[in-house]
C-alpha positions in Angstrom: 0.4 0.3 -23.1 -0.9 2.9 -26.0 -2.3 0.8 -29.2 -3.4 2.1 -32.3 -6.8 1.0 -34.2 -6.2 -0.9 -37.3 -8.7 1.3 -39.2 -8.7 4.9 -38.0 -5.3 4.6 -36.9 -6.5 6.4 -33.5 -4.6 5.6 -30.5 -6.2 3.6 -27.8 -5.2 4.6 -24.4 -4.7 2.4 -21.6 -8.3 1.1 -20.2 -10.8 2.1 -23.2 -12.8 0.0 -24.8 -11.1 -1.8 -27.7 -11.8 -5.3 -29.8 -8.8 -7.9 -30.3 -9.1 -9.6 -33.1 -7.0 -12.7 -33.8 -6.8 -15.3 -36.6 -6.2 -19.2 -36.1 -2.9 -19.7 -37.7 -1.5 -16.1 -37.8 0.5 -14.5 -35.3 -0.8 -11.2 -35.8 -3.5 -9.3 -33.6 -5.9 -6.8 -35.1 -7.0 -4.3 -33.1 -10.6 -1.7 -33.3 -11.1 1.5 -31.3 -14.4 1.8 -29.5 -15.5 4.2 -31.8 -15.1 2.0 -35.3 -16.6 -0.9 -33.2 -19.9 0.9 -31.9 -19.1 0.2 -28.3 -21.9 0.2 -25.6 -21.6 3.8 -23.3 -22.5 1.3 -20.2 -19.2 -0.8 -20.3 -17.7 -1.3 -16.9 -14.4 0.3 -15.9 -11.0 -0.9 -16.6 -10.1 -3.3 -12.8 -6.4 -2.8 -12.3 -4.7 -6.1 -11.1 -3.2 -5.7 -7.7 0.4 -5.3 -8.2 2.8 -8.9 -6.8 4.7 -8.8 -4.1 8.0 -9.7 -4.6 9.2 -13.3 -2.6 11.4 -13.2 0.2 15.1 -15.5 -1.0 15.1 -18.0 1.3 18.5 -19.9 1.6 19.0 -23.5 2.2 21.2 -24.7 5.2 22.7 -28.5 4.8 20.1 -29.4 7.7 16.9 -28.2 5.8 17.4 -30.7 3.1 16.7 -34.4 3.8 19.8 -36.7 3.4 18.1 -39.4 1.3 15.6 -37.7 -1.0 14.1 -40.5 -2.6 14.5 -42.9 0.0 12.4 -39.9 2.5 9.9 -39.6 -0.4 9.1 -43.3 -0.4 9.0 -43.6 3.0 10.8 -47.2 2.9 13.7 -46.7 5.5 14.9 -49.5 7.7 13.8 -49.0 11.4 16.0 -47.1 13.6 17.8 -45.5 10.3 17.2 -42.1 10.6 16.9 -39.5 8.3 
């Protein structure tokens, strides 16, 4: 997303070099070009993220879930009760 520097009101495109500037106790960010801030040339690149992949739904039949939950998590059954 496009910002715009707090000084030179220039907008900041997506990847470019830019300073966030954030005060304990305020909710507002203040942001500076790369140009107000004297940015290096040498910065590295802008790494895009790779994009998620959605989950497959999986849906729960009565025999997937355990009968007793808490007596399966504890493992305390009586013998031959099964579960």
């Amino acid at each position: 997303m496009d910002c715009r520097c707090g000084l030179c009101r220039r907008s900041i495109p997506r990847g470019a070099a830019l300073l966030r500037i954030t005060v304990p106790g305020m909710t507002r960010v203040f942001l500076r070009c790369g140009d107000c801030i004297e940015a290096p040339p040498d910065l590295p690149p802008l790494v895009e993220p790779a994009p998620l992949q959605p989950t497959p739904l999986v849906r729960f039949t009565p025999h997937m879930l355990p009968l007793d939950f808490k007596a399966r998590a504890a493992g305390d059954r009586e013998p031959g009760e099964e579960g």
